[in-house]
Each structure stands twice: as structure tokens, then as C-alpha cells.
DRENPA-3360 file (N, C-alpha, C; in nm, 2 decimals, always signed):
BEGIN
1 = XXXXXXXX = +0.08/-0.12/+0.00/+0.00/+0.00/+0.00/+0.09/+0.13/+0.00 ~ +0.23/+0.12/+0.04/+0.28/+0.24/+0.07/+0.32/+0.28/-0.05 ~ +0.36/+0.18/-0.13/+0.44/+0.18/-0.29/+0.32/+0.24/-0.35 ~ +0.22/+0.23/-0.35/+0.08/+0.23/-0.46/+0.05/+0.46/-0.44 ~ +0.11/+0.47/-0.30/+0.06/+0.62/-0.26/+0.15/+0.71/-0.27 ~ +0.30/+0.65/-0.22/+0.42/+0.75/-0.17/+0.49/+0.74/-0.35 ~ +0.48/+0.83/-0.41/+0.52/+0.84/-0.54/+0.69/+0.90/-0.49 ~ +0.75/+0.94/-0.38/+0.87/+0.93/-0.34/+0.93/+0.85/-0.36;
9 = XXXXXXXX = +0.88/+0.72/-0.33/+0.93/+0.55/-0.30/+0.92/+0.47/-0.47 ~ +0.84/+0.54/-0.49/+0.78/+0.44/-0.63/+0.91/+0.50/-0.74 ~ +0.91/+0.64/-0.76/+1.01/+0.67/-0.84/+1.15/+0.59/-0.86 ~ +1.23/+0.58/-0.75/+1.35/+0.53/-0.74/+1.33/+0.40/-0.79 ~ +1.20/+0.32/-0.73/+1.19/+0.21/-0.78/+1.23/+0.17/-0.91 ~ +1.13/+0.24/-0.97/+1.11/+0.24/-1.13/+1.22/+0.30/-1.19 ~ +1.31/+0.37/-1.15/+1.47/+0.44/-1.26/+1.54/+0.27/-1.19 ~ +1.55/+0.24/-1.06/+1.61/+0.07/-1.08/+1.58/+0.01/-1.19;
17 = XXXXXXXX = +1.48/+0.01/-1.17/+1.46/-0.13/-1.25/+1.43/-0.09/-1.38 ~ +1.46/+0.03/-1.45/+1.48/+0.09/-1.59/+1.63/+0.07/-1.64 ~ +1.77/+0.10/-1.54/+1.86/+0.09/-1.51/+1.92/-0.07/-1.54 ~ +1.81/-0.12/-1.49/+1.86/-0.28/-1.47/+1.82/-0.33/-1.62 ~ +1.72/-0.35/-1.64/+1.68/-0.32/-1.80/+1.79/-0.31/-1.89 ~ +1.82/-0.21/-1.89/+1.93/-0.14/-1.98/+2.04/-0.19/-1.98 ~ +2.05/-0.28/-1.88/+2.23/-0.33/-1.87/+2.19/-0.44/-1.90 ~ +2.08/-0.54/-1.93/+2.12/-0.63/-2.00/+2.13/-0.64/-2.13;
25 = XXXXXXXX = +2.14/-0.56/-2.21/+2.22/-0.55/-2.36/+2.36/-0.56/-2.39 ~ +2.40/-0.51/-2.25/+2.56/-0.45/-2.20/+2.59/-0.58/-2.18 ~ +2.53/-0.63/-2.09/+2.55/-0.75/-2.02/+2.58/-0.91/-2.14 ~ +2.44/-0.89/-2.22/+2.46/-1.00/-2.35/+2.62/-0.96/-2.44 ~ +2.66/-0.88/-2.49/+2.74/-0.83/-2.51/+2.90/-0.86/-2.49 ~ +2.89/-0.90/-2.34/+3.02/-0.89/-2.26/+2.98/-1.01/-2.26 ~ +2.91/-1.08/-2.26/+2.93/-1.23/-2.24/+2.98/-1.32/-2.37 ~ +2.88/-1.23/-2.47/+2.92/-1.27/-2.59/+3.11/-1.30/-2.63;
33 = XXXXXXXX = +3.11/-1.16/-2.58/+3.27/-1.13/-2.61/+3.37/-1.19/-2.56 ~ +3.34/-1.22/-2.47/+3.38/-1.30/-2.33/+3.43/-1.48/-2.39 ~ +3.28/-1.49/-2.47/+3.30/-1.70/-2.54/+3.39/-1.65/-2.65 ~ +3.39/-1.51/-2.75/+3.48/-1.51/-2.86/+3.60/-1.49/-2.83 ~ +3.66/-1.42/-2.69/+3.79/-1.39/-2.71/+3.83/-1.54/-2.61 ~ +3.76/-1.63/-2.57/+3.80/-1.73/-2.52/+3.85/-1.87/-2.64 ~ +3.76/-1.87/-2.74/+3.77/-1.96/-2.86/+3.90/-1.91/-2.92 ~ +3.91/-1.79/-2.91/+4.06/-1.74/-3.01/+4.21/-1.75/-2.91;
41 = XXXXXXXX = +4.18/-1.75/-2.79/+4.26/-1.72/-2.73/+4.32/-1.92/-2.73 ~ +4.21/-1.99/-2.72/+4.24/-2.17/-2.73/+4.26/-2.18/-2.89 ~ +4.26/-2.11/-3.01/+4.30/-2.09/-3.13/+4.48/-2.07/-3.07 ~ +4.49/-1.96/-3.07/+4.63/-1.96/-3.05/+4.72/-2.03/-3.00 ~ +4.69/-2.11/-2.91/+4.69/-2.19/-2.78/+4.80/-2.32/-2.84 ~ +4.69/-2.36/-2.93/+4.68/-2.45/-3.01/+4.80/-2.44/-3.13 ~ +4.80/-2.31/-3.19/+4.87/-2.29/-3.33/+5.01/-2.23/-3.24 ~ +5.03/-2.22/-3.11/+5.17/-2.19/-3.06/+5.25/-2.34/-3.03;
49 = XXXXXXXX = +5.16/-2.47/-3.02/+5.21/-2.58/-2.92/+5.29/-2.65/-3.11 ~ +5.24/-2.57/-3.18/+5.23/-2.65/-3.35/+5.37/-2.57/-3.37 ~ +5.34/-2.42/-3.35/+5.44/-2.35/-3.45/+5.61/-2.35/-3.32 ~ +5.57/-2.43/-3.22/+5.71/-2.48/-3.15/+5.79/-2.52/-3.18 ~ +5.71/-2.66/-3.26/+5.80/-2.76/-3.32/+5.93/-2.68/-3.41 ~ +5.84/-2.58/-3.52/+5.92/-2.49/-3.59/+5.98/-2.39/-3.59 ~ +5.99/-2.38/-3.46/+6.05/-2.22/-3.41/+6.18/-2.19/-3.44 ~ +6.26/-2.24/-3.47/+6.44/-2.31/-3.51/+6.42/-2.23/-3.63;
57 = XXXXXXXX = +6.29/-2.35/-3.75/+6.28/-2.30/-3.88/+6.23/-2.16/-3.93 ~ +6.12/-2.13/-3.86/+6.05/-2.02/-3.86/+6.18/-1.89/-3.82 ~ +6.21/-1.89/-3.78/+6.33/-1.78/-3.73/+6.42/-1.79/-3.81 ~ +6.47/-1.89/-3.90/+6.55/-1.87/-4.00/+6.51/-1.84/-4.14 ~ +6.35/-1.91/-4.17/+6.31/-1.83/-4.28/+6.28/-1.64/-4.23 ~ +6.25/-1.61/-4.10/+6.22/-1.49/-4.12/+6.35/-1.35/-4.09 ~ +6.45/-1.41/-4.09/+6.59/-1.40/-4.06/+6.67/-1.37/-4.19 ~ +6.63/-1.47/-4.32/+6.66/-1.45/-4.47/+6.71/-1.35/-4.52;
65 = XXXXXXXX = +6.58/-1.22/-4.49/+6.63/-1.13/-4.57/+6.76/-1.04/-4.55 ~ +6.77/-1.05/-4.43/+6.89/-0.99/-4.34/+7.01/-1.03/-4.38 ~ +6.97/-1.17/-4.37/+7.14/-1.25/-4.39/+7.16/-1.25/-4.55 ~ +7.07/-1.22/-4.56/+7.16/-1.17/-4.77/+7.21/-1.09/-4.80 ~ +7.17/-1.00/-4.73/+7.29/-0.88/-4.71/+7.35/-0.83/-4.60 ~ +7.36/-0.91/-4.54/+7.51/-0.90/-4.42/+7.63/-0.92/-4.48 ~ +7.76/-0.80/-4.47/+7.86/-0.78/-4.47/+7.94/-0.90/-4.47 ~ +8.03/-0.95/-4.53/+8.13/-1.07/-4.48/+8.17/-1.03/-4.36;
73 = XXXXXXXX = +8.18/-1.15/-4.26/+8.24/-1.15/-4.14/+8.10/-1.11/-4.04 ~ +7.96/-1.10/-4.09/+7.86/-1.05/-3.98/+7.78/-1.16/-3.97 ~ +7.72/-1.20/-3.84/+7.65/-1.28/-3.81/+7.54/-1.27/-3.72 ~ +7.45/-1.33/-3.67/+7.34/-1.33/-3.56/+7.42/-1.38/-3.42 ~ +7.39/-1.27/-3.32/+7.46/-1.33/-3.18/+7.33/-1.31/-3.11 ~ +7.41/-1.36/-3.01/+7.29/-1.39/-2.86/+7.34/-1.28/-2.76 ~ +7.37/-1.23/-2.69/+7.39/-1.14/-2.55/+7.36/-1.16/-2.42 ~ +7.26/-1.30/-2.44/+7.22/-1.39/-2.29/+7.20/-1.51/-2.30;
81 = XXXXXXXX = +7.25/-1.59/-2.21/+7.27/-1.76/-2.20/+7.12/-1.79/-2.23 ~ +6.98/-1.72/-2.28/+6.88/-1.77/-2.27/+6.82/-1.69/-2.39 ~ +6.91/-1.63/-2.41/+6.83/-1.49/-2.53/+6.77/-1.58/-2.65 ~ +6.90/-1.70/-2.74/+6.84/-1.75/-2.82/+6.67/-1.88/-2.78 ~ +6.67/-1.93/-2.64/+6.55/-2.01/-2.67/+6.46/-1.91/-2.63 ~ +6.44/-1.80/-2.54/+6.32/-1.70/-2.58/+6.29/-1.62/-2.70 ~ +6.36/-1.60/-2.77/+6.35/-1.56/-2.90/+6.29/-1.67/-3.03 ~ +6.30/-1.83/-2.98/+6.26/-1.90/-3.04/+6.10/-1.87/-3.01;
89 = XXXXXXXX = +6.10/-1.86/-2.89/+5.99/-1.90/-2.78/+5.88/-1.79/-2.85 ~ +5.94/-1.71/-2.82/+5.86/-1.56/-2.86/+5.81/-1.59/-3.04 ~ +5.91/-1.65/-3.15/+5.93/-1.66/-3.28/+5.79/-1.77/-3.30 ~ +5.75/-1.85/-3.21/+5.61/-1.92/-3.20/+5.50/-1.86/-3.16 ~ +5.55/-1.78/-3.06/+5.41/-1.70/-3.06/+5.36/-1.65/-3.09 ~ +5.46/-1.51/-3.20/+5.44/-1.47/-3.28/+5.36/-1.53/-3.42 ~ +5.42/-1.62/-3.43/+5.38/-1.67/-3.57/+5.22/-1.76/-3.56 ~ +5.21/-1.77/-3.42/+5.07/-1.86/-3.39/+4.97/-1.77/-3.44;
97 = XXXXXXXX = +5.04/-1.63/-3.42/+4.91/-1.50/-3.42/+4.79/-1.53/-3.61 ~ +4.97/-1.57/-3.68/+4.93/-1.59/-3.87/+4.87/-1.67/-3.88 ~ +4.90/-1.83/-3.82/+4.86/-1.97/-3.80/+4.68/-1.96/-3.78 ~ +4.67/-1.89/-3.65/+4.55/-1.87/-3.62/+4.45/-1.79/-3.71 ~ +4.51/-1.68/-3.76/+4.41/-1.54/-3.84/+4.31/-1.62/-3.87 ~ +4.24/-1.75/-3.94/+4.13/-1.78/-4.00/+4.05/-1.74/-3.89 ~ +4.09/-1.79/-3.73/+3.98/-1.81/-3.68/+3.95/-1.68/-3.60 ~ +4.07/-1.61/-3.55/+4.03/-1.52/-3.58/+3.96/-1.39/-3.59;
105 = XXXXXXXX = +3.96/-1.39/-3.75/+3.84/-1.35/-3.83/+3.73/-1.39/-3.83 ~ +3.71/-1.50/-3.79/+3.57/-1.57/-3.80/+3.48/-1.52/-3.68 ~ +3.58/-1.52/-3.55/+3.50/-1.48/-3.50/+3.50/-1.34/-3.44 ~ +3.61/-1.26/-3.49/+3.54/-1.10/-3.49/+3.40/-1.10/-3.53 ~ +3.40/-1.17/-3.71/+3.33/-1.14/-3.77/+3.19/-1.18/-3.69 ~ +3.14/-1.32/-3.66/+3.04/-1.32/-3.57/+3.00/-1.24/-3.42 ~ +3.13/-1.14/-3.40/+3.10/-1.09/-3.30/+3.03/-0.95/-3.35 ~ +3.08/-0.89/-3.48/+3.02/-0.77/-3.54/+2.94/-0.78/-3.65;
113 = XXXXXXXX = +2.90/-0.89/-3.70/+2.76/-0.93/-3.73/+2.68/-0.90/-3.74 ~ +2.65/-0.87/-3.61/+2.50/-0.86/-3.58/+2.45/-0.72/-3.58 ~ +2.51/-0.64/-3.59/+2.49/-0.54/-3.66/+2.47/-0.49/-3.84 ~ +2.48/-0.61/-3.89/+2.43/-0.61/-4.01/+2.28/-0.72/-4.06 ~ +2.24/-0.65/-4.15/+2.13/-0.72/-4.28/+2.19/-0.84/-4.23 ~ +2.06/-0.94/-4.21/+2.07/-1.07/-4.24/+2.11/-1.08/-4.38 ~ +2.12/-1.06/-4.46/+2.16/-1.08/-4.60/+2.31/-1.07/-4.64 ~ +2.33/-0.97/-4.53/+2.48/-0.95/-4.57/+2.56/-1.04/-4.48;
121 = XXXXXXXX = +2.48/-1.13/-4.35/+2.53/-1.20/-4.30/+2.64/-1.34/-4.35 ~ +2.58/-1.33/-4.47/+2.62/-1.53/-4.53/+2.74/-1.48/-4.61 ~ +2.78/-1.35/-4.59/+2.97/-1.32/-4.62/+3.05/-1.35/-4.54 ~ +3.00/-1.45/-4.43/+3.13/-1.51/-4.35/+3.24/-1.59/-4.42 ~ +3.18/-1.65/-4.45/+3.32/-1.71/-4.52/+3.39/-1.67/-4.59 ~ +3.35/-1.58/-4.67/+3.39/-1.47/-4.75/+3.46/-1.36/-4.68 ~ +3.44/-1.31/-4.63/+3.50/-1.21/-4.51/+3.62/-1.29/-4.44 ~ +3.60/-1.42/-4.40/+3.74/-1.48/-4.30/+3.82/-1.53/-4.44;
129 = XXXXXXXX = +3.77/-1.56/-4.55/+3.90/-1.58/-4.60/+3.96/-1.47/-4.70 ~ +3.88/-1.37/-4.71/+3.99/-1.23/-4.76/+4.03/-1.16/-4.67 ~ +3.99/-1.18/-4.52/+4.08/-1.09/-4.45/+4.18/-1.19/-4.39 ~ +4.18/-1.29/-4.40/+4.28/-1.40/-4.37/+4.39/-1.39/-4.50 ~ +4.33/-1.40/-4.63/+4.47/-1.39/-4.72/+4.52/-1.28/-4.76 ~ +4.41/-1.13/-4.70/+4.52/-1.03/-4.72/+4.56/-0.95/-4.61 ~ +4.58/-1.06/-4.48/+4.70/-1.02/-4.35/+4.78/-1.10/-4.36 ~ +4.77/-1.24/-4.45/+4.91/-1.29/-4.47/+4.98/-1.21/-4.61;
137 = XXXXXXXX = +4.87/-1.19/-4.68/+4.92/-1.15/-4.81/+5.07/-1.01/-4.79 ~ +4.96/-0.90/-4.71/+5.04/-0.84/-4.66/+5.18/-0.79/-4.56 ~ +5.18/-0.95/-4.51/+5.30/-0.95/-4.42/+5.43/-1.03/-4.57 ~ +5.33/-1.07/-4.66/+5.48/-1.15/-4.71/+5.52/-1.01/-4.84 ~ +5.38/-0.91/-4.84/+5.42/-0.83/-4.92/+5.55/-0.76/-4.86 ~ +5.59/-0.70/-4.74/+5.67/-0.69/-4.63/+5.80/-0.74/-4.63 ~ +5.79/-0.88/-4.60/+5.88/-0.98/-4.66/+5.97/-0.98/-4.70 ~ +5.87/-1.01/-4.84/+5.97/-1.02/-5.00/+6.01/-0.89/-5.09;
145 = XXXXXXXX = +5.94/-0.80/-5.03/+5.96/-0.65/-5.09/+6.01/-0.54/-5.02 ~ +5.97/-0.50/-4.92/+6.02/-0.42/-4.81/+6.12/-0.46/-4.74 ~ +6.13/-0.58/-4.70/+6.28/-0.58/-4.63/+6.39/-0.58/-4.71 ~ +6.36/-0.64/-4.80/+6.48/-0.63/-4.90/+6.58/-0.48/-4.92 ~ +6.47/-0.40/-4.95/+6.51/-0.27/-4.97/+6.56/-0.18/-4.83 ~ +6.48/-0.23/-4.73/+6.49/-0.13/-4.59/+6.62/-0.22/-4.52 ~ +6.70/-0.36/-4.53/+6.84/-0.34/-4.49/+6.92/-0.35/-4.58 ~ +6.86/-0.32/-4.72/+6.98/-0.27/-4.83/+7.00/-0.13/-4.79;
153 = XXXXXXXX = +6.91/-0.05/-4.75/+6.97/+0.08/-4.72/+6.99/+0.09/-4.58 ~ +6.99/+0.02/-4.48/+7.05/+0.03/-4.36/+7.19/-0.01/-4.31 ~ +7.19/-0.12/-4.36/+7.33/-0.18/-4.38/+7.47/-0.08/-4.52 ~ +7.38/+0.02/-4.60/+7.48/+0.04/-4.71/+7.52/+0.18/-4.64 ~ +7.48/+0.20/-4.52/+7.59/+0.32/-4.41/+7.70/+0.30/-4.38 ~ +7.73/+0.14/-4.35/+7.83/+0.09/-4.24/+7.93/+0.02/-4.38 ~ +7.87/+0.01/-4.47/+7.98/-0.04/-4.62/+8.12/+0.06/-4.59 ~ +8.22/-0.03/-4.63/+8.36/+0.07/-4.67/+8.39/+0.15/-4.51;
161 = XXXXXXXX = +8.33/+0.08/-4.40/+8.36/+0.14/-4.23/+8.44/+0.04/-4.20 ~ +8.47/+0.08/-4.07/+8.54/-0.01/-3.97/+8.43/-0.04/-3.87 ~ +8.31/-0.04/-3.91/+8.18/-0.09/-3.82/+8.18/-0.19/-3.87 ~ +8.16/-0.34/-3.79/+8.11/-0.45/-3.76/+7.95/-0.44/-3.72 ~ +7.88/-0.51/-3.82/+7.73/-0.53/-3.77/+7.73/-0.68/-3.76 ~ +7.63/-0.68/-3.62/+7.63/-0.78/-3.51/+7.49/-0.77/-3.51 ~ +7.38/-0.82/-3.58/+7.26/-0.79/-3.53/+7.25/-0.89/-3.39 ~ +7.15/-0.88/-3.31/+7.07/-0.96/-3.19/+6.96/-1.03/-3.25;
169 = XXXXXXXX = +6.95/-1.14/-3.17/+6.81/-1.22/-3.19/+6.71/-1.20/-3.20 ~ +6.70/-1.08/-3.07/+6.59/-1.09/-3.00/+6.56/-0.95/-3.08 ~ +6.63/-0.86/-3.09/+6.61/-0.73/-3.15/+6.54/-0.74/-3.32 ~ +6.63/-0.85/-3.39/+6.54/-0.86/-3.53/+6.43/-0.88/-3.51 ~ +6.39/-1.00/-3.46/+6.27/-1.03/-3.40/+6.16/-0.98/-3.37 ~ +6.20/-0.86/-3.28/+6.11/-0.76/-3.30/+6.07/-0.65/-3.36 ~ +6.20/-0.63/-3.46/+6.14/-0.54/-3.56/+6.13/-0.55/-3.69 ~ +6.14/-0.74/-3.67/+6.08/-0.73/-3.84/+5.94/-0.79/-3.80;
177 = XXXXXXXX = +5.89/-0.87/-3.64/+5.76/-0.87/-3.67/+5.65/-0.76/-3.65 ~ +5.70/-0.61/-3.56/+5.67/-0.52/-3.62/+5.61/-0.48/-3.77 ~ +5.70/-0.51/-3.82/+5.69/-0.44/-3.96/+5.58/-0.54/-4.05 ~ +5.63/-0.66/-4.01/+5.53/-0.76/-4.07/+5.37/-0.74/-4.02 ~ +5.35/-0.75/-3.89/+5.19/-0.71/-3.83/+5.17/-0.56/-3.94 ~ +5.23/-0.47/-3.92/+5.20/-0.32/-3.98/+5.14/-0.39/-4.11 ~ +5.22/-0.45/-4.19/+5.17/-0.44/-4.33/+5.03/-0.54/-4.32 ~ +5.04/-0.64/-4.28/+4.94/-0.74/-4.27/+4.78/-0.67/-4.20;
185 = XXXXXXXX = +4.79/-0.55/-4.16/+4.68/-0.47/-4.08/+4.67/-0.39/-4.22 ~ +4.79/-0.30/-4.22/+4.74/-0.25/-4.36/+4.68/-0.31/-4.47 ~ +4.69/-0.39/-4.53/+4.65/-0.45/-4.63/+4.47/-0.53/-4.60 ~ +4.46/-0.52/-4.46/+4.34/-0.51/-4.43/+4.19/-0.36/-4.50 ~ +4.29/-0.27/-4.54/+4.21/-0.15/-4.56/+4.10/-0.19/-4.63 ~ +4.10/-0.25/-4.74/+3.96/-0.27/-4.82/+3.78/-0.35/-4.77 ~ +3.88/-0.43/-4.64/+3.75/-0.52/-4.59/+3.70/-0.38/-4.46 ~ +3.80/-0.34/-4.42/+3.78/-0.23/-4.31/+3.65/-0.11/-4.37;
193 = XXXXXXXX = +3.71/-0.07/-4.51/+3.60/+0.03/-4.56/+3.48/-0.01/-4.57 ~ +3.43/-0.18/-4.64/+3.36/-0.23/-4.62/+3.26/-0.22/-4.53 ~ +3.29/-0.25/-4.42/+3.26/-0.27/-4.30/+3.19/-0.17/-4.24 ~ +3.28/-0.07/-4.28/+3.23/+0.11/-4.21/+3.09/+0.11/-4.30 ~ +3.11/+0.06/-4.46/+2.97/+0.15/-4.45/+2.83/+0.07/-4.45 ~ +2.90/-0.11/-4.46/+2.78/-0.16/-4.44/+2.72/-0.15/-4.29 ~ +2.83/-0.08/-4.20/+2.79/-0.05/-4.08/+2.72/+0.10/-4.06 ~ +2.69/+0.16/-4.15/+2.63/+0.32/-4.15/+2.74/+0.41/-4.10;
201 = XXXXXXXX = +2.89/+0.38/-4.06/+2.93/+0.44/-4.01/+2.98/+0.61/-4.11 ~ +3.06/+0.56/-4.25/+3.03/+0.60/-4.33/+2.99/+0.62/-4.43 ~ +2.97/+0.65/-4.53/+2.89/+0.63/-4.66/+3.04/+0.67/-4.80 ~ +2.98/+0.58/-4.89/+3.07/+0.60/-5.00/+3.10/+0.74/-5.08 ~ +2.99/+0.84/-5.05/+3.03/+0.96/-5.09/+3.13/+1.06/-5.01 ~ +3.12/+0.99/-4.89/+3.22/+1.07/-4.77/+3.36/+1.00/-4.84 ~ +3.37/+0.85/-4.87/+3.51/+0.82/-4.85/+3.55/+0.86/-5.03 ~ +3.46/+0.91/-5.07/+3.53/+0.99/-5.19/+3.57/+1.07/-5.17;
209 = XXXXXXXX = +3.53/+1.20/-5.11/+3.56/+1.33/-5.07/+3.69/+1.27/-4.99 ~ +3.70/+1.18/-4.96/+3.85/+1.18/-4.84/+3.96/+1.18/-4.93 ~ +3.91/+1.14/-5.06/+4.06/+1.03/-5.16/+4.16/+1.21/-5.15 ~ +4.16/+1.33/-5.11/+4.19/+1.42/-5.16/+4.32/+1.42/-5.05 ~ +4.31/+1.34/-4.93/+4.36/+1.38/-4.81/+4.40/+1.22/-4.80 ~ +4.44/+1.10/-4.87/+4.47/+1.00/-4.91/+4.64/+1.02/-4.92 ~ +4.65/+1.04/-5.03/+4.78/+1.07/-5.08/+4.85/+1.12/-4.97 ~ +4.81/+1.25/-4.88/+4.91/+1.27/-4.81/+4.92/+1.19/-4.71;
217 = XXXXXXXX = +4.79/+1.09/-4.61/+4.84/+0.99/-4.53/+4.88/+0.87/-4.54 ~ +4.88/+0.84/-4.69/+4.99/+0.76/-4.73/+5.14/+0.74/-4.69 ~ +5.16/+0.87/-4.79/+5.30/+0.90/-4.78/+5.32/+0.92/-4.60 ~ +5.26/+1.00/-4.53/+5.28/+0.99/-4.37/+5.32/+0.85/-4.32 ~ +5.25/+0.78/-4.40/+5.22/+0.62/-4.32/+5.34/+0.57/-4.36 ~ +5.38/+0.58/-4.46/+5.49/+0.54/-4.57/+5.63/+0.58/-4.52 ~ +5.63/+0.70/-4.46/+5.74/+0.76/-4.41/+5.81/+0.71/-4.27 ~ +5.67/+0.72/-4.18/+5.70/+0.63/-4.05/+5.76/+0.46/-4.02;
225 = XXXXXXXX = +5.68/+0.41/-4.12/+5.74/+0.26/-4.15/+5.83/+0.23/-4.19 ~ +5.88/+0.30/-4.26/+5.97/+0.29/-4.34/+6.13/+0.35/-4.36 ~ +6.23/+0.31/-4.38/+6.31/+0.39/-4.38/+6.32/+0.53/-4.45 ~ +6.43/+0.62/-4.41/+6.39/+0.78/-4.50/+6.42/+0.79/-4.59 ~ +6.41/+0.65/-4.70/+6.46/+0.69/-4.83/+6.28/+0.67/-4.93 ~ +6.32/+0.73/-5.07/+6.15/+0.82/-5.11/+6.10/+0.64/-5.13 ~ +6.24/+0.54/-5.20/+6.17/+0.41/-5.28/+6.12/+0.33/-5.19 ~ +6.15/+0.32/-5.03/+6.10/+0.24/-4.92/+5.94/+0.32/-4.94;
233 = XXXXXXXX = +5.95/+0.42/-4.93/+5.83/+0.51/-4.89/+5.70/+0.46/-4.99 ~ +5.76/+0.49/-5.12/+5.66/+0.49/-5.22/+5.63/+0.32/-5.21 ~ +5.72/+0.24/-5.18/+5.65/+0.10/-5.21/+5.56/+0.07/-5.09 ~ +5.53/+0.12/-5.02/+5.43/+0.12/-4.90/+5.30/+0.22/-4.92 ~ +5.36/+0.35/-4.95/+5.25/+0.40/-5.02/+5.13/+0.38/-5.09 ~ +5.21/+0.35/-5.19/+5.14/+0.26/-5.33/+5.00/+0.22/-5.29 ~ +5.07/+0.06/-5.22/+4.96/-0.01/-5.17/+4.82/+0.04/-5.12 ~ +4.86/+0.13/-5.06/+4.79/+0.23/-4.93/+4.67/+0.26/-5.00;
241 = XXXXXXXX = +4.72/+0.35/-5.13/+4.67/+0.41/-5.24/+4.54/+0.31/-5.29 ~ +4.60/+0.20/-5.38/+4.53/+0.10/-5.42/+4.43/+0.06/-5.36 ~ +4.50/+0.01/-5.21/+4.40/-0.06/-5.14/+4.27/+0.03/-5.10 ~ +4.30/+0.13/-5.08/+4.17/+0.26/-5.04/+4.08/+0.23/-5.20 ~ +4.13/+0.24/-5.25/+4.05/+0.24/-5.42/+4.00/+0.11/-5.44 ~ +4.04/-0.01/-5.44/+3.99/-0.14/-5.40/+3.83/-0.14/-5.28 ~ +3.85/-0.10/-5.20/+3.78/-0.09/-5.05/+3.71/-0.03/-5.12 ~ +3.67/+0.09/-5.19/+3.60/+0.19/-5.21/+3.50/+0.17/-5.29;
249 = XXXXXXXX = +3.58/+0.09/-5.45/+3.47/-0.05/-5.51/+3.39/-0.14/-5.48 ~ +3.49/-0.17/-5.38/+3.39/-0.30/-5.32/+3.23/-0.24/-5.22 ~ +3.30/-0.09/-5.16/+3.21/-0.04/-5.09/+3.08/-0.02/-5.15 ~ +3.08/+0.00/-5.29/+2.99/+0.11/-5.34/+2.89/+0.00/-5.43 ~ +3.00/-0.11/-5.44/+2.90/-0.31/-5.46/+2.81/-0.30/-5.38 ~ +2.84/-0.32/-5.22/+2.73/-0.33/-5.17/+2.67/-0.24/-5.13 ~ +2.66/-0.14/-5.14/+2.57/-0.03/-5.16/+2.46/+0.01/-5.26 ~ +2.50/-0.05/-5.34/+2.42/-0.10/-5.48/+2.36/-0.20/-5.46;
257 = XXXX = +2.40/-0.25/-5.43/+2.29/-0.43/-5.38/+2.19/-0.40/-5.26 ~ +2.24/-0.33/-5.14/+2.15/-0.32/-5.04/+2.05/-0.21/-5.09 ~ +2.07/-0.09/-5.13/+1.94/-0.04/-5.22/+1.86/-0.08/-5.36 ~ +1.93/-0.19/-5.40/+1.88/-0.21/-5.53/+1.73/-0.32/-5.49;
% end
């Protein structure tokens, strides 16, 4: 009887349990998120206990480009009685990250889903396997193309010196899988645009108006990653370029399809 009269008492009530309401969206959400980053995290788990076995090998194909142009007389050292098997150690976990990408992708993708057209839903597979082969695509573009050029000009300082280059294990390690994640993200750009606008975030007429202000964060992007010379730069650029213009087609596909 007192709840039915005292509109003091009833108020508070009712913002509770409007409050409580509201948090279970939040709440489905975090749970959701919670089983996907648990599945990927037993994804990796998995592709680290695999990519162990190869960690020896794995470190020496990613090591390659270095040792083709190392100076006579230069070699890979260690600097701690433990440096070389953590750097193996690390060289698997790293690599579990590539091993894994299908899955992933699969399940970002069913985590951000659900914010799309049932129609546009049955691009799963489609979605985990082009963003799966262009983060590998882009780490070997990196690889086979960019490293070559970025320690032909880092090493062509120390030519004709009395400098000895001694790279570390542990130091390549981490900045060539730097460099490798960078490209492999970049080369992501076309599924990313996608995404934005089958998500309303933005629309294909905005990401035309941007192409003007493209070129220059290119080259920005190009410059940072890259060593200071223009040919490292432009071969990063490039892509950047492309891949925005790729993304931007693809965008304006399904934009055409969802209003057609």
C-alpha cells in the first residue's frame, strides 16, 4: 500500500529497474565477447604448441632477408645464455598470431555481425577468407619486398667502415615482426572500408571526398614505417593508395545491392 501512494518511494523504484533493464544489452554483449575472445585465445593456444615444433625454422626463414645482405664477417649473436631459446619462444608465438588469423576473423566477424542485414550475414566465409589472405598476403608483401630494400639501405651506411654489424636475436625479432603485423593490418584497408559502411558508419560519398587527403596519409604512413629513403616510402604508399580504391569499389558493390 505504501508503494501504490508515496510516489517518493515508487520513483526510485522504477529508474532501478529501468537501469537494470538497460544493462542487459551490455551485459549480452560482454558475455558474448567473453566466449569469442576465449575460442581465439584456445585458437592460439593451439597454433603456438604447433608452431614450437618450428621455431628453429620459422626464425631462420624470417631472418633470410637480413642474412643476404650481411657484410662478410657478420653474423646473428645472442647477449644472454637464454636470449636465443626466448626468441625462439617468442618466434612461435608470434607466428601462432598468422597460424590462427582464419579463426580469428571468423569470429570478430560473428562478434560484429550482428549489426548487419541478415543478408549480408552469409559473407562469412567470404570475409574470414579475404581478410585472412590479405593479412598474410600483406605480411609477405613486407617480406619479399620491403625488407629487402629497408636493410639494403640500412646496412649500405656501415659499407667501406670499420663498423662490424652484429645484429641480436631478440632485437630482429622484434622489428621485423613489427613491420610484418604493420603491413598485414594495412592491407586489411579494403575489408575495413567495407565494413564502415555496411555499418552506416560511413557512406561511399564521404570516403570519396577523403581520396583528396589519401595521398598525403599515405606517404605519412609510408614515411613512419619505413626507412627515409623516397623508394621504401613509395613501395608502401602505393599499396595504401590501391587498397583505399579497392575498399572503395567494393564499398559502393554493396551499396548498390543493399538499395537495389
Amino acid at each position: 500500500m505504501i508503494l501504490r501512494k508515496d510516489p517518493k518511494i515508487r520513483a526510485p523504484l522504477k529508474t532501478i529497474m529501468t537501469e537494470t533493464e538497460a544493462t542487459f544489452p551490455l551485459m549480452n554483449h560482454l558475455v558474448e565477447l567473453k566466449k569469442r575472445l576465449t575460442i581465439c585465445a584456445i585458437a592460439i593456444s593451439a597454433s603456438f604448441v604447433l608452431c614450437l615444433f618450428f621455431a628453429k625454422d620459422l626464425y631462420a626463414f624470417l631472418s633470410l632477408p637480413l642474412k643476404q645482405v650481411l657484410p662478410a664477417g657478420s653474423f646473428f649473436i645472442a647477449t644472454h645464455p637464454i636470449e636465443a631459446w626466448l626468441t625462439y619462444l617468442k618466434t612461435a608465438g608470434l607466428s601462432s598470431l598468422f597460424v590462427s588469423a582464419p579463426v580469428l576473423f571468423y569470429e570478430l566477424w560473428q562478434f560484429l555481425s550482428p549489426g548487419l542485414y541478415a543478408s549480408e550475414k552469409k559473407y562469412t566465409l567470404a570475409f574470414v577468407f579475404f581478410s585472412s589472405l590479405l593479412f598474410v598476403g600483406g605480411a609477405l608483401f613486407g617480406y619479399f619486398v620491403i625488407f629487402p630494400f629497408t636493410f639494403d639501405y640500412f646496412l649500405s651506411v656501415i659499407v667501406d667502415t670499420d663498423i662490424h654489424f652484429l645484429p641480436r636475436m631478440e632485437d630482429y625479432l622484434s622489428f621485423s615482426f613489427k613491420m610484418l603485423l604493420a603491413f598485414g593490418l594495412i592491407f586489411e584497408l579494403p575489408l575495413f572500408i567495407v565494413f564502415l559502411v555496411l555499418s552506416g558508419i560511413v557512406s561511399v560519398r564521404q570516403l570519396i571526398s577523403f581520396q583528396k587527403y589519401l595521398i598525403v596519409c599515405a606517404l605519412v604512413v609510408g614515411a613512419i614505417l619505413t626507412p627515409p629513403d623516397v623508394i621504401s616510402q613509395i613501395l608502401l604508399s602505393l599499396p595504401i593508395i590501391a587498397l583505399y580504391q579497392v575498399g572503395l569499389f567494393f564499398a559502393w558493390v554493396v551499396t548498390k545491392k543493399r538499395f537495389s
